[in-house]
C-alpha positions as CSV (number, residue, x, y, z in Angstrom):
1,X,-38.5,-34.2,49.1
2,X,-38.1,-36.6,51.5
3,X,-38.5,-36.8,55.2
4,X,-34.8,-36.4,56.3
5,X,-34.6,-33.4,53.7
6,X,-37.6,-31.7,55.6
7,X,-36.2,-32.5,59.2
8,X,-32.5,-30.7,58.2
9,X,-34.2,-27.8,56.5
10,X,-36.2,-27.0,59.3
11,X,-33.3,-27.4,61.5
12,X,-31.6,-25.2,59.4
13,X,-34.0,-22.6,60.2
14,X,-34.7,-22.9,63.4
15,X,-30.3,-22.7,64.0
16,X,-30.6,-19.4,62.1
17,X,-33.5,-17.6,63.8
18,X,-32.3,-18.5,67.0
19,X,-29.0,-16.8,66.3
20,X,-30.8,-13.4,65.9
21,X,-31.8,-14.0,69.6
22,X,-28.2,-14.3,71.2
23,X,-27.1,-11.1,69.6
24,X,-25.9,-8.7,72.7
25,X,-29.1,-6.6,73.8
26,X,-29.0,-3.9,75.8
27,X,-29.5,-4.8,79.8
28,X,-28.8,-1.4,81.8
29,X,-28.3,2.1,81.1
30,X,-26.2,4.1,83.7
31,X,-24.5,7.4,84.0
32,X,-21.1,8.1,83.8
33,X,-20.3,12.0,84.0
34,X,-20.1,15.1,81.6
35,X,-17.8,15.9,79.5
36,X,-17.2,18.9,76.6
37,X,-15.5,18.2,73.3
38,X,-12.4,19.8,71.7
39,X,-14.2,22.7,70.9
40,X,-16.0,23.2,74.5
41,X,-19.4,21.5,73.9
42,X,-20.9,19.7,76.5
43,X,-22.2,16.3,76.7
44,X,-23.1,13.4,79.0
45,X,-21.8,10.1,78.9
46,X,-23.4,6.9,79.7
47,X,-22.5,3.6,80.3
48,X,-24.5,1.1,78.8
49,X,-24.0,-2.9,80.3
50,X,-24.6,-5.7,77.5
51,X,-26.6,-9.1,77.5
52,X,-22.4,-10.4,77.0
53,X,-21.4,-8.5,79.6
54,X,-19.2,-5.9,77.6
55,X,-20.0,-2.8,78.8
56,X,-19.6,0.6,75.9
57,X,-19.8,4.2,76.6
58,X,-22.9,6.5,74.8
59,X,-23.3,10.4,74.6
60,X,-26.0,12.5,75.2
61,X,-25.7,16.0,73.3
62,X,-28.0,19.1,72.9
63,X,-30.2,18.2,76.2
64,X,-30.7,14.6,75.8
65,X,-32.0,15.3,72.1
66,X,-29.2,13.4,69.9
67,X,-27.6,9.9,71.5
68,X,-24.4,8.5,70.2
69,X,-22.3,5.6,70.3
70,X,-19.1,6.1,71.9
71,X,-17.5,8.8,74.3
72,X,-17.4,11.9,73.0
73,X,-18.5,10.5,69.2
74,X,-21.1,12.2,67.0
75,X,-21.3,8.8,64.9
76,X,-24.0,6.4,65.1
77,X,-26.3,8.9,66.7
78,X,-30.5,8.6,67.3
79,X,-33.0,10.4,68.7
80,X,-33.8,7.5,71.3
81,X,-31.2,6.0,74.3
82,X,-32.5,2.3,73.2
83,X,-31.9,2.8,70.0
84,X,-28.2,4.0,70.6
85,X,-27.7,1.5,73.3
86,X,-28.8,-1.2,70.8
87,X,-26.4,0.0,68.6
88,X,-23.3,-0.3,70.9
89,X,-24.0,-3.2,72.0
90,X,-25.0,-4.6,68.1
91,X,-21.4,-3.3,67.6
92,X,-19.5,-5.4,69.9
């Protein structure tokens, strides 16, 4: 290969790896209320605040033990806030 080959590929890479570092991260965690569900189970709903600046709504169900994206959602749960708040905001 030659020299000009070598520079562009590891331009190439260093574009790409640096893209995986401007994905939306989660910057604060606040909350937002309680809530109950259709069927009268309660939960608690958080706010989480973006490295973009979107801000998206998590749950907390059974005493802070299962955290979901969304209001009210039972989809994309974890057993950790910073996992779910690195979800929502993976999502926007």
């Amino acid at each position: 290969m030659n020299k000009l080959s070598i520079n562009i590929a590891a331009l190439v890479l260093l574009l790409l790896s640096s893209y995986a570092s401007l994905a939306a991260k989660p910057v604060s965690v606040k909350y937002n209320g309680k809530a109950t569900d259709e069927s009268g189970i309660a939960y608690l709903v958080y706010q989480v605040r973006c490295s973009n600046g979107v801000i998206k709504p998590i749950s907390a169900w059974d005493n802070k033990k299962r955290w979901c994206m969304g209001e009210g959602s039972t989809e994309g749960c974890s057993k950790k806030q910073i996992k779910a708040a690195k979800l929502a905001c993976k999502s926007t």
